[in-house]
C-alpha positions as CSV (number, residue, x, y, z in Angstrom):
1,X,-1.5,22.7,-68.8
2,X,-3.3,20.2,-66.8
3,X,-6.0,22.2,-66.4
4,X,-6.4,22.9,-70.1
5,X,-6.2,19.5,-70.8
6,X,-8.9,18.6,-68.3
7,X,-11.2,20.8,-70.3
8,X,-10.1,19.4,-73.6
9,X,-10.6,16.3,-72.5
10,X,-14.7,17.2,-71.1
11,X,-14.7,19.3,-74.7
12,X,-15.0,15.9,-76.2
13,X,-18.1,14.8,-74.7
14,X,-21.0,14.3,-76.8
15,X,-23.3,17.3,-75.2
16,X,-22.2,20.8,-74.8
17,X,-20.2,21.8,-71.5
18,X,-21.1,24.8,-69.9
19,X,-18.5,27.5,-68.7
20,X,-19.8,27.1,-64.8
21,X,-19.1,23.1,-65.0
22,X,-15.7,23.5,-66.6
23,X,-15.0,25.7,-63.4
24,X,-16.2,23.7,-60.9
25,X,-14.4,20.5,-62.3
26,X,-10.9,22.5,-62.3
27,X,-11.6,24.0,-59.0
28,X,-10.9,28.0,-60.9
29,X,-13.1,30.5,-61.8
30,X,-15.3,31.0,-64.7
31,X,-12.7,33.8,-66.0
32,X,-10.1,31.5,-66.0
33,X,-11.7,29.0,-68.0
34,X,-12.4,31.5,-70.9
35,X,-9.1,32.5,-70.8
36,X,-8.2,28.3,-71.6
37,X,-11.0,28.2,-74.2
38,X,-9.3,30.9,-76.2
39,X,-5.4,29.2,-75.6
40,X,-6.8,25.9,-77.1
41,X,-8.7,27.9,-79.9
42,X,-5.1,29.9,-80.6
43,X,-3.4,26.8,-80.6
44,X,-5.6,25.3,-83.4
45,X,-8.1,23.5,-81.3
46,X,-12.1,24.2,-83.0
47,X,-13.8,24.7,-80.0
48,X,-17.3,25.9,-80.8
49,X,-19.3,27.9,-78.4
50,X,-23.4,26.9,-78.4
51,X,-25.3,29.8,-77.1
52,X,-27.5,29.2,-73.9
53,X,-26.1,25.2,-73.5
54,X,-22.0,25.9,-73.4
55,X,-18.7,24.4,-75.5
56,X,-17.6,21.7,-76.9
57,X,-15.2,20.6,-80.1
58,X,-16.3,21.0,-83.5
59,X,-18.0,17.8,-84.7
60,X,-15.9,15.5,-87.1
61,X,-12.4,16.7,-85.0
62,X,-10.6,13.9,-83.2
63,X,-8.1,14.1,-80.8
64,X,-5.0,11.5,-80.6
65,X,-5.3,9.1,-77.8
66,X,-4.3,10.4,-74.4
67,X,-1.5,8.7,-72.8
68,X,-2.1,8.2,-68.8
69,X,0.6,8.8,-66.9
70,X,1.7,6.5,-64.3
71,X,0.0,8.1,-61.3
72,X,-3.4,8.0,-63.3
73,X,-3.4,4.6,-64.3
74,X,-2.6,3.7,-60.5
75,X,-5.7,5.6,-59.6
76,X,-7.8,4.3,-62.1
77,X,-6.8,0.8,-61.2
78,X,-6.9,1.1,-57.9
79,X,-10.5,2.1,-58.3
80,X,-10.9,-0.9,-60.3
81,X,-10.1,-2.7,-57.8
82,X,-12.2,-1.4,-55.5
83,X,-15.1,-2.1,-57.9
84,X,-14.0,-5.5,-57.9
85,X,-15.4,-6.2,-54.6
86,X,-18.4,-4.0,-54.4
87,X,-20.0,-5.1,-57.9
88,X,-22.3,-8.1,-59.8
89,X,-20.5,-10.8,-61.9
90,X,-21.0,-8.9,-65.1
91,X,-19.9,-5.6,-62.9
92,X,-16.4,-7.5,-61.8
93,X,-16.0,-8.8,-65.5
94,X,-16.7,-5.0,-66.9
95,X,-13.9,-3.9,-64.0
96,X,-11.6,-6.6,-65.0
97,X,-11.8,-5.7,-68.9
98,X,-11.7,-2.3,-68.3
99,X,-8.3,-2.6,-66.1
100,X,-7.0,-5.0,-69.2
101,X,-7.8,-1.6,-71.4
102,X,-5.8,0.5,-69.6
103,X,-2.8,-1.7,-69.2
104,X,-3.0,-2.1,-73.0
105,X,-2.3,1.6,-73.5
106,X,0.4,2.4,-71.7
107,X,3.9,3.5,-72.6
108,X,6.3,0.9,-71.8
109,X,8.1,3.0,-69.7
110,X,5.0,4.2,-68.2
111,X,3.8,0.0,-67.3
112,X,7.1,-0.5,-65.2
113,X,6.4,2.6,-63.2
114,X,2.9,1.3,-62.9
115,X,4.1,-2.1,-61.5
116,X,6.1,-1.2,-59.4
117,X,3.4,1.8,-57.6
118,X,1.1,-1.4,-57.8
119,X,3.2,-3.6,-55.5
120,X,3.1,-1.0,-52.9
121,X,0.4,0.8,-53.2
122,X,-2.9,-1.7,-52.8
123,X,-6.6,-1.6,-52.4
124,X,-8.1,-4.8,-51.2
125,X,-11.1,-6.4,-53.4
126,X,-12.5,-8.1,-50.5
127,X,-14.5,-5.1,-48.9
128,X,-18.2,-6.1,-49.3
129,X,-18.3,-9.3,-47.9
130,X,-21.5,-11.0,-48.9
131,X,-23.3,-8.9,-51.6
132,X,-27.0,-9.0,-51.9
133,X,-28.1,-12.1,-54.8
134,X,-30.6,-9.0,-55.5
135,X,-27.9,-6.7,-56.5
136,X,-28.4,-7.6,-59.9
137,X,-32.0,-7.1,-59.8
138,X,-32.0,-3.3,-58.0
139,X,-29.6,-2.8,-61.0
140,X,-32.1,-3.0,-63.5
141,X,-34.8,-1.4,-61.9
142,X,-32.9,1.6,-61.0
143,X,-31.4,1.2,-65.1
144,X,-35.1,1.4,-66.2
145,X,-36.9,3.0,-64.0
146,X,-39.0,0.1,-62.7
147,X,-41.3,-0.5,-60.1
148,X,-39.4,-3.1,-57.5
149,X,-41.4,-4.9,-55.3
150,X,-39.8,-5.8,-51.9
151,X,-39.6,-7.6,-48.7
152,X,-38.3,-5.5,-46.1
153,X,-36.4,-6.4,-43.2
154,X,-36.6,-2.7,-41.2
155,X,-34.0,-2.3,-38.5
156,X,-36.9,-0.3,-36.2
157,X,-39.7,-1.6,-36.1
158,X,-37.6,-5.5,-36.4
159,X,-40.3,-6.3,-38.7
160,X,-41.0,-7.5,-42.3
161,X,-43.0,-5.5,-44.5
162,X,-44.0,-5.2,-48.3
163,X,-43.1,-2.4,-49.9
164,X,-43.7,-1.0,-53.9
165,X,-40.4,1.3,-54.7
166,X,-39.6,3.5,-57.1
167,X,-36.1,2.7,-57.7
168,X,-34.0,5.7,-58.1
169,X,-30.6,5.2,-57.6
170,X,-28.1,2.5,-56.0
171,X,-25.9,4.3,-53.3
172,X,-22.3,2.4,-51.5
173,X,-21.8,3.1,-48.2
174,X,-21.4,1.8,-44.7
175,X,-20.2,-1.3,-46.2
176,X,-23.5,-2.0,-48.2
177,X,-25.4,-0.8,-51.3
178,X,-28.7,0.9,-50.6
179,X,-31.3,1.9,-52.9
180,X,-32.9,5.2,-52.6
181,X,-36.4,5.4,-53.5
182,X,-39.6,6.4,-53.6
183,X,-41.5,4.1,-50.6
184,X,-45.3,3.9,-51.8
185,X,-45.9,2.8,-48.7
186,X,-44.6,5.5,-46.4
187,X,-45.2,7.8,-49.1
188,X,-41.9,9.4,-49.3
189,X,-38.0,8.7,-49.9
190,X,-36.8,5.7,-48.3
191,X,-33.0,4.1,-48.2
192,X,-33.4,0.5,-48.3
193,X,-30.1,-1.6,-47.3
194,X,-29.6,-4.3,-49.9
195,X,-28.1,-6.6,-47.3
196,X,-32.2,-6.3,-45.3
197,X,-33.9,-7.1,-49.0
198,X,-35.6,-10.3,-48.3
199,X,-36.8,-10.3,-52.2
200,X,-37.5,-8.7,-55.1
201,X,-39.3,-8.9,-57.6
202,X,-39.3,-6.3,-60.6
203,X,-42.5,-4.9,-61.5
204,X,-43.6,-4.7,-65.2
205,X,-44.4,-0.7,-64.0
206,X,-42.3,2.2,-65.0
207,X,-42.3,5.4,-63.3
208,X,-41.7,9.5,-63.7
209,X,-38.1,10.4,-62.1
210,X,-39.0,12.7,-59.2
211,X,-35.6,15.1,-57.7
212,X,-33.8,12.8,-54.9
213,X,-30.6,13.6,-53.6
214,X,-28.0,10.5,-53.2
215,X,-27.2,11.4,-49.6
216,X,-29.1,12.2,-46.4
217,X,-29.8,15.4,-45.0
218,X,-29.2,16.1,-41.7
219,X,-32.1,18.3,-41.3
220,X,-34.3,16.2,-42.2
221,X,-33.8,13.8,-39.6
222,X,-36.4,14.4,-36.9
223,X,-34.2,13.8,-33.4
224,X,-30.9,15.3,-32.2
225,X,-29.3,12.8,-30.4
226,X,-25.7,14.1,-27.5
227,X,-23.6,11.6,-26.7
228,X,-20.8,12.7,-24.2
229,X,-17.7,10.4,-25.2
230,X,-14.3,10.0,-22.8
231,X,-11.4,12.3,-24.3
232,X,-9.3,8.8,-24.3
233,X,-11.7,7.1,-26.1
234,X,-12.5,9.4,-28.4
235,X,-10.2,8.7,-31.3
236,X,-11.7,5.5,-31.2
237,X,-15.0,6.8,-31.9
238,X,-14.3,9.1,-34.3
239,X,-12.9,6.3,-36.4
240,X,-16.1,4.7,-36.7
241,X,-18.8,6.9,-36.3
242,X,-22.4,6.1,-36.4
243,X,-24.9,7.0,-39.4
244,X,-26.2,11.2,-38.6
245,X,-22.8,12.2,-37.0
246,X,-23.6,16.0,-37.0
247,X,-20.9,17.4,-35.1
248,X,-18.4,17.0,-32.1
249,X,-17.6,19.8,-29.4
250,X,-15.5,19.3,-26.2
251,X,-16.7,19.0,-23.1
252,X,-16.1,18.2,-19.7
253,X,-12.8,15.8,-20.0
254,X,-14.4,14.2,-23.5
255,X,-16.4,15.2,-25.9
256,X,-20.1,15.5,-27.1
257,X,-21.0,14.6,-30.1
258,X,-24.1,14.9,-31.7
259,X,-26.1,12.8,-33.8
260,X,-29.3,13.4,-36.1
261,X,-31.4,10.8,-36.4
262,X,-35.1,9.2,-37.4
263,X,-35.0,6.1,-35.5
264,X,-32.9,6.6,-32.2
265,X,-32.6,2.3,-31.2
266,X,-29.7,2.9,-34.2
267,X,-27.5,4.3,-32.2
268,X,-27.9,1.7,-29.5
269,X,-25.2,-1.1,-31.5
270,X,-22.4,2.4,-31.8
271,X,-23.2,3.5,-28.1
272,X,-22.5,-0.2,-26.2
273,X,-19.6,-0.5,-28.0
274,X,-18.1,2.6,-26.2
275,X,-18.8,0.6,-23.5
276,X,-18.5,3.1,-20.0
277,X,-16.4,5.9,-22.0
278,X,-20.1,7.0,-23.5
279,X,-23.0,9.0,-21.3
280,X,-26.1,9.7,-23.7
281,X,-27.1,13.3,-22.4
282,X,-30.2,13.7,-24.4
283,X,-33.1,12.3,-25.3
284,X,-34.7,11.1,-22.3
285,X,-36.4,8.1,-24.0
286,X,-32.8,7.1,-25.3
287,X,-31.8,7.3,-21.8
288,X,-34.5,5.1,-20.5
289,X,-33.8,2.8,-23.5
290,X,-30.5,2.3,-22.4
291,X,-31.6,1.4,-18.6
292,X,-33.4,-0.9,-19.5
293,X,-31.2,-2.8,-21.9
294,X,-28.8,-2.8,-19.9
295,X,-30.6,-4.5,-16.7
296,X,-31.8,-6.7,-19.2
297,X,-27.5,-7.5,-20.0
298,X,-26.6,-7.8,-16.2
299,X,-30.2,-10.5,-16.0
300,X,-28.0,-12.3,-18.6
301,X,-25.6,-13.0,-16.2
302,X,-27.5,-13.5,-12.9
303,X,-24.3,-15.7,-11.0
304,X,-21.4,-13.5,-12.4
């Protein structure tokens, strides 16, 4: 029943759901979906089937609200409050109104039970810090498909460029939104941390979506980087893993893990904070890098 009221509830969009969606959103097979399509059509449900672009209800057919139960609305709110922390002002205000909605429609049976989950089970709002002022900004570009022009702080080389981005999408992770674009200046896909965004300044230039993925692909990074971590500190490092974490194998009382990266000084911040417990096996030039930062550390401290 779940399950068929999953794909009731997609039926109602405004395009046409295809069988292969369906299936993939209730984790079944395409057979099994059929088989709910024609349960909800013998129950009295007008589900019409569009040839070549997939189901959905018969137009002019409404469905009585939904009532959440009390286990959804936590997880709906606790998203909310996630959202709280990670969006703009008119973000936070949608998130607040939107929680205010669902409080409004539940039973009142079904609020108490909510309450009390919510008093135990919590999701902090404070988990962005500082957001970008130009979060607003990247918002509309990557809404309208603008040109955004940008001062860069880049990580490697540590230097400030100009760059002209297609704005594509807005992407939260590693405790910061980044935009993925097109970089006119590298000429290619670039992820640009908000929290490095010097400025921005929307250009009055639109531009033709090209097909960008949301996430990175770890073969398109150009170096592998094995790092050989102690077996007692690896629990630590697995809990806080650096960007291009490919894999981990054991090894020699620890454990090497591998990383794929385009700019290997990255890894520098995750690898001195393993402190003695980490050995970079390969590459060499990370090796050397790491020599000589850390003479450089023990010249900090010429009379210890």
């Amino acid at each position: 029943m779940d399950r068929r009221l999953l794909i009731l509830m997609r039926l109602r969009e405004e395009t046409p759901v295809r069988a292969s969606d369906l299936a993939q959103d209730c984790e079944c097979s395409v057979r099994t979906v059929y088989r709910d399509i024609d349960a909800l059509c013998q129950a009295g449900v007008p589900v019409a089937s569009m040839p070549g672009e997939g189901y959905r209800l018969v137009p002019g057919y409404h469905l009585p609200p939904i009532a959440f139960a009390a286990e959804e609305a936590v997880q709906i709110l606790l998203g909310i409050d996630l959202a709280l922390g990670l969006g703009t002002m008119a973000q936070r205000d949608a998130a607040r109104s939107a929680a205010a909605k669902v409080d409004a429609v539940l039973l009142p049976e079904t609020r108490e039970a909510v309450a009390r989950l919510r008093e135990r089970i919590r999701a902090s709002p404070q988990i962005a810090g500082e957001l970008s002022p130009h979060l607003p900004l990247l918002q509309e570009a990557v809404v309208g498909d603008r040109v955004v022009r940008l001062r860069y702080h880049s990580y490697e080389p540590d230097r400030v460029t100009k760059r002209d981005v297609e704005a594509h999408l807005l992407v939260f992770y590693s405790g910061d939104w980044h935009l993925i674009g097109y970089c006119r200046l590298r000429e290619d896909v670039r992820d640009f941390r908000a929290g490095r965004i010097e400025s921005a300044r929307l250009l009055d230039e639109t531009f033709v979506r090209r097909k960008i993925d949301d996430g990175y692909d770890p073969g398109d990074m150009e170096i592998e980087v094995r790092i050989w971590i102690d077996e007692r500190a690896a629990r630590w490092a697995r809990e806080d893993l650096a960007f291009g974490f490919v894999s981990e194998e054991p090894a020699d009382g620890g454990f090497v893990f591998t990383f794929r990266v385009r700019d290997v000084p990255r890894l520098l911040p995750w690898i001195f904070s393993r402190g003695a417990a980490a050995r970079v096996l390969s590459p060499p030039e990370l090796v050397q890098r790491l020599r000589e930062e850390a003479k450089a550390l023990v010249g900090r401290y010429p009379d210890a």
